[in-house]
C-alpha positions as a Markdown table, in Angstrom:
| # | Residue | x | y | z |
|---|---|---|---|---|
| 1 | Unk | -22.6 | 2.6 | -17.9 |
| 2 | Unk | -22.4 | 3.9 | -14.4 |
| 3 | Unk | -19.4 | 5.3 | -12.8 |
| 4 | Unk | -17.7 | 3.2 | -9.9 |
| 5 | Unk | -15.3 | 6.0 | -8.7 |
| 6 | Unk | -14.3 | 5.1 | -4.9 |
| 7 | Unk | -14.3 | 8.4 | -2.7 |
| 8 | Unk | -12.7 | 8.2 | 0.2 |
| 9 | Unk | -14.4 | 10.4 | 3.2 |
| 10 | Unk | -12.6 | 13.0 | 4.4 |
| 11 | Unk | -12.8 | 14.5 | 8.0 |
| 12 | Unk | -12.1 | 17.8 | 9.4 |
| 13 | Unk | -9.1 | 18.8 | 10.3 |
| 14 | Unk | -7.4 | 16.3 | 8.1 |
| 15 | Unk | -4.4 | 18.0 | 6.0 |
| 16 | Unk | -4.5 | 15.3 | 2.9 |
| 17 | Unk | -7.5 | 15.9 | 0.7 |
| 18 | Unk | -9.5 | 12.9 | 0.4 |
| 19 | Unk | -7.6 | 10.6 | 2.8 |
| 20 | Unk | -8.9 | 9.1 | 5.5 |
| 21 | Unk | -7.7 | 10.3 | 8.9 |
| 22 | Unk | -8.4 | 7.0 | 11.1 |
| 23 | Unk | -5.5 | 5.9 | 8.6 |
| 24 | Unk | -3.0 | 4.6 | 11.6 |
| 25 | Unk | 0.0 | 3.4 | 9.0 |
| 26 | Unk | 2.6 | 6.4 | 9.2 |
| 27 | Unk | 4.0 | 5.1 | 6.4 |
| 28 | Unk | 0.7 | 4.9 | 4.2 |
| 29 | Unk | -0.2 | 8.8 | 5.7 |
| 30 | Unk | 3.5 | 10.4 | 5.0 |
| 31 | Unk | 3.2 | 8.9 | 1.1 |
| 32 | Unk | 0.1 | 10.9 | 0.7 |
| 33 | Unk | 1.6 | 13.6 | 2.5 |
| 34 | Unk | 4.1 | 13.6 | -0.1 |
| 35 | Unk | 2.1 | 13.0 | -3.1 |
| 36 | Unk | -0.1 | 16.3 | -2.1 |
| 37 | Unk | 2.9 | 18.6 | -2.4 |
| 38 | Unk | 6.2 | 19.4 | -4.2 |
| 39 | Unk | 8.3 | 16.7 | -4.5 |
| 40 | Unk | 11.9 | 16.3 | -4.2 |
| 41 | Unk | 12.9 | 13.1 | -3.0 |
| 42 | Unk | 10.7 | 10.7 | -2.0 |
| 43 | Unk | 12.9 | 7.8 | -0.9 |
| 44 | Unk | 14.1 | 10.2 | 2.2 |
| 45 | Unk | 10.7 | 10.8 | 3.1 |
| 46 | Unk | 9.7 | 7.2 | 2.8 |
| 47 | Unk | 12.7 | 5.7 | 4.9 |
| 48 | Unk | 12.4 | 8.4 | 7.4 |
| 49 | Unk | 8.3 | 7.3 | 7.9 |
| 50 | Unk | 9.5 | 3.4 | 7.9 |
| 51 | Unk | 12.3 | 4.1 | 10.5 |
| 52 | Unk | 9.4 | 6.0 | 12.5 |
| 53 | Unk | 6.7 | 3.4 | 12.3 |
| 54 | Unk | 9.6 | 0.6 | 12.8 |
| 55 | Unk | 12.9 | 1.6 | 14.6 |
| 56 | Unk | 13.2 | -2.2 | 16.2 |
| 57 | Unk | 13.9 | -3.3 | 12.7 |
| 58 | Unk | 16.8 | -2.9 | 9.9 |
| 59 | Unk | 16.0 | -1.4 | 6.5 |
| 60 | Unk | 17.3 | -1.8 | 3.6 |
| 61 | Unk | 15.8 | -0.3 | 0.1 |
| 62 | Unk | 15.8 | -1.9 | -3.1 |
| 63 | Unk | 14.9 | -0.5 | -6.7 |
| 64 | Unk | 12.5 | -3.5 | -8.1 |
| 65 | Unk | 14.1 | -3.3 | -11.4 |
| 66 | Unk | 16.5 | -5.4 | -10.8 |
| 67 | Unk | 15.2 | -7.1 | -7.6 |
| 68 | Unk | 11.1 | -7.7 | -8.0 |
| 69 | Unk | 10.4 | -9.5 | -4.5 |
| 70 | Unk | 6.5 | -9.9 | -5.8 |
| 71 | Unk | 7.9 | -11.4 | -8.9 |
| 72 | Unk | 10.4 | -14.0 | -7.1 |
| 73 | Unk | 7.0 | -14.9 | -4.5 |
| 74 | Unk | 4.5 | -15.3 | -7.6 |
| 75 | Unk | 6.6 | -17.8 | -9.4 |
| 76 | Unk | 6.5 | -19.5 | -6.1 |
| 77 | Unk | 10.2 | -19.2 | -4.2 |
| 78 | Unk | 8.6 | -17.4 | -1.9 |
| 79 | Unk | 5.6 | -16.2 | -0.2 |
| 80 | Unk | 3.4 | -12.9 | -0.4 |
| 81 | Unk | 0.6 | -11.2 | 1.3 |
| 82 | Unk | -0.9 | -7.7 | 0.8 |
| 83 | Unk | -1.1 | -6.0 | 4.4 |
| 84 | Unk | -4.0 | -4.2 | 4.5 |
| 85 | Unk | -6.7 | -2.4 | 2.2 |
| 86 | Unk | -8.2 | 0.7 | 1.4 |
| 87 | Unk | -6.6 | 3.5 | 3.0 |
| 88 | Unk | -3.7 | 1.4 | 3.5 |
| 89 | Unk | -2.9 | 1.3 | -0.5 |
| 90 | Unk | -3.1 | 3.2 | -3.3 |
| 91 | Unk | -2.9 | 1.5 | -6.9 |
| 92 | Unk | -3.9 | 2.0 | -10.2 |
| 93 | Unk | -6.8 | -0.3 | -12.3 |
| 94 | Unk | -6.3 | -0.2 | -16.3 |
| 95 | Unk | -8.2 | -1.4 | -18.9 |
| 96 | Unk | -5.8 | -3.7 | -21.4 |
| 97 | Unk | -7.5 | -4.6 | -24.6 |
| 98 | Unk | -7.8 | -8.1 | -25.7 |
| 99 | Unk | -5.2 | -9.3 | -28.3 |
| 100 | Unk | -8.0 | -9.6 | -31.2 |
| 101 | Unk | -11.0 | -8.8 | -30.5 |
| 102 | Unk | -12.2 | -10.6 | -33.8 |
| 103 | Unk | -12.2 | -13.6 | -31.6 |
| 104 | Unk | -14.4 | -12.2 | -29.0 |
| 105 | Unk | -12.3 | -11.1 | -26.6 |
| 106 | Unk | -13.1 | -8.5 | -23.6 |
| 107 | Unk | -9.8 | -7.7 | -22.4 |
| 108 | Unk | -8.8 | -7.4 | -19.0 |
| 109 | Unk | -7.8 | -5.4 | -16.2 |
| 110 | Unk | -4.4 | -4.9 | -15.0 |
| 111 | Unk | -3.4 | -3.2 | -11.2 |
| 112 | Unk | -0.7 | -1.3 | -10.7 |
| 113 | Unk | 0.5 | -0.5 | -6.4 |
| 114 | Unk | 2.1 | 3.0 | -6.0 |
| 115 | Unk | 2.0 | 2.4 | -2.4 |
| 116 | Unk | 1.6 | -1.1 | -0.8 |
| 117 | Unk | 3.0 | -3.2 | 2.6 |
| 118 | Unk | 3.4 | -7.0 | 2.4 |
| 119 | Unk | 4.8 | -9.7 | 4.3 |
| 120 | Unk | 7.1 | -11.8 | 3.0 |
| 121 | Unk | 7.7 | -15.3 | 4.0 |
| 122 | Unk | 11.4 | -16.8 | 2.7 |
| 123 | Unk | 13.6 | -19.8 | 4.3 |
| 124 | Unk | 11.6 | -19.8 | 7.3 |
| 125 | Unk | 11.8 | -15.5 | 7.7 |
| 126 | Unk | 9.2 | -12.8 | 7.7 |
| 127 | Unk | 10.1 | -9.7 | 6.2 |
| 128 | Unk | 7.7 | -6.4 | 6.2 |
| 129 | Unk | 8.1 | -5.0 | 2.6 |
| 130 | Unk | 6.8 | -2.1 | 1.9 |
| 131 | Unk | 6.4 | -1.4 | -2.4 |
| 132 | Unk | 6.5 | 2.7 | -3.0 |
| 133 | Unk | 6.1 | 4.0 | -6.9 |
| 134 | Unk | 8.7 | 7.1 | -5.9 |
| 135 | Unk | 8.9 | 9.1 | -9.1 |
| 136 | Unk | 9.5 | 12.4 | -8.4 |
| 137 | Unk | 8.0 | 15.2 | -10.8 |
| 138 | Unk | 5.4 | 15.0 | -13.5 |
| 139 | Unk | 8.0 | 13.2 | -16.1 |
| 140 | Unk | 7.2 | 9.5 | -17.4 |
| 141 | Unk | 11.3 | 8.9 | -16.6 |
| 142 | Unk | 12.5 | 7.4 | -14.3 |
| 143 | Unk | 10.4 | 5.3 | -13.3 |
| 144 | Unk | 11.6 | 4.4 | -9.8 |
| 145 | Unk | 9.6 | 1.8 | -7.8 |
| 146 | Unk | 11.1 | 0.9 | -4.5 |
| 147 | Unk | 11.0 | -1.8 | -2.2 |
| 148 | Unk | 12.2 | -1.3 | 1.4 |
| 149 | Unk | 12.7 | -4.1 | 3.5 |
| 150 | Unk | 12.5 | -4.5 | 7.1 |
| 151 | Unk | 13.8 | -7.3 | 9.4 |
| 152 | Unk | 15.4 | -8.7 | 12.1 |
| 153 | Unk | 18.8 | -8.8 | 10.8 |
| 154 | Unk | 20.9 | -7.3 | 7.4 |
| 155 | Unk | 22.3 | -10.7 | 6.5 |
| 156 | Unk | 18.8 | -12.2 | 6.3 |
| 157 | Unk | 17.8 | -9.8 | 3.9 |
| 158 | Unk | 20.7 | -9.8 | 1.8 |
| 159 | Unk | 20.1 | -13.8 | 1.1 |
| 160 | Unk | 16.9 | -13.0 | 0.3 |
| 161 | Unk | 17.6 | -10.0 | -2.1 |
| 162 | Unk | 20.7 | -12.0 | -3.6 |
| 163 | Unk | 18.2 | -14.9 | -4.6 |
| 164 | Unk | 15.5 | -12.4 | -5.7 |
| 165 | Unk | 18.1 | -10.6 | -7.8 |
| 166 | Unk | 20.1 | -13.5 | -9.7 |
| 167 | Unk | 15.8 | -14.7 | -10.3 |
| 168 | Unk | 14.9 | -11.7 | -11.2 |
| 169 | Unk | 17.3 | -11.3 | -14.0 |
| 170 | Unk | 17.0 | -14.7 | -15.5 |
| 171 | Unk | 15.0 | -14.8 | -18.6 |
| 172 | Unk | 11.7 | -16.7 | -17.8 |
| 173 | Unk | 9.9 | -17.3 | -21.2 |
| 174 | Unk | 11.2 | -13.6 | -22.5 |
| 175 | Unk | 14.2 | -12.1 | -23.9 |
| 176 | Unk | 16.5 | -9.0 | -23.6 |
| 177 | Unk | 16.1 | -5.8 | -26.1 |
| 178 | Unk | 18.0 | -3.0 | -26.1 |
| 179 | Unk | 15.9 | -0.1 | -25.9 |
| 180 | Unk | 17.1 | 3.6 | -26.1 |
| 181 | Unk | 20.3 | 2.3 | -24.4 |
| 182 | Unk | 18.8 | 0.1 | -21.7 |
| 183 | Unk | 18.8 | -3.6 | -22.3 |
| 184 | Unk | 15.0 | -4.7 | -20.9 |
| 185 | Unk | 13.4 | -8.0 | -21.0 |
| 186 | Unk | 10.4 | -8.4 | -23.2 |
């Protein structure tokens, strides 16, 4: 089976190993940045990148946990787009085994975004999002995915975020479990 392993060219001068340096998104660059050296918090370097790239606009961040803005768009109450490719995100492809494979099943693959920017269309708005997997160290816990927002106006985003929020902590064909003192849905 060959291997399929992307590399991504580097260029001289370039201080991020294996990033490419025509990479214009600030916000994309200072993640990798980040990611390439010790870490202690990466939601002030993020915000301090976004507010860089886009200081016309408010920000406001969001943990996904309890907001998931992709999750409120994919069961259709609002929109989504991925901005950009390559260079411009980072995610993860795994391999998920099939249920039974006594039935013949091959599985599939799952994708995971560490670092991704979207626009996000709601009650006649646009909203830049950007998704950021912001763990800090080399320990499974916590798990902090963050979603920063940008847009015209607070109050637009709020509406959006209190909708994505009440959704988002609805049970939708699943049901809570209390986990190592955490209810989760399942």
């Amino acid at each position: 089976m060959r291997d399929h392993t992307l590399v991504l060219p580097a260029t001289a001068g370039n201080s991020v190993p294996g990033h490419h340096a025509a990479c214009k998104n600030q916000v994309t660059r200072k993640f990798f940045e980040h990611s390439n050296a010790t870490r202690v918090n990466t939601d002030a370097v993020i915000v301090d990148a976004i507010r860089a790239e886009h200081p016309q606009q408010q920000l406001i961040c969001v943990p996904k946990q309890n907001c998931d803005l992709l999750g409120y768009a994919a069961a259709g109450h609002a929109l989504s787009t991925a901005i950009g490719s390559g260079v411009y995100r980072h995610e993860w492809v795994t391999y998920d085994p099939p249920d039974r494979k006594i039935d013949g099943g091959v599985g599939s693959l799952q994708r995971s975004v560490l670092c991704g920017k979207y626009l996000l269309g709601w009650h006649g708005m646009d909203y830049i999002m950007y998704l950021i997997d912001g763990r800090d160290g080399t320990e499974p816990y916590p798990q902090v995915t963050m979603q920063y927002i940008l847009s015209e106006t607070v109050d637009s985003s709020e509406e959006l975020l209190m909708a994505a929020g009440s959704w988002t902590n609805e049970l939708h064909e699943e049901i809570w479990v209390f986990d190592q003192g955490f209810w989760e849905k399942s």
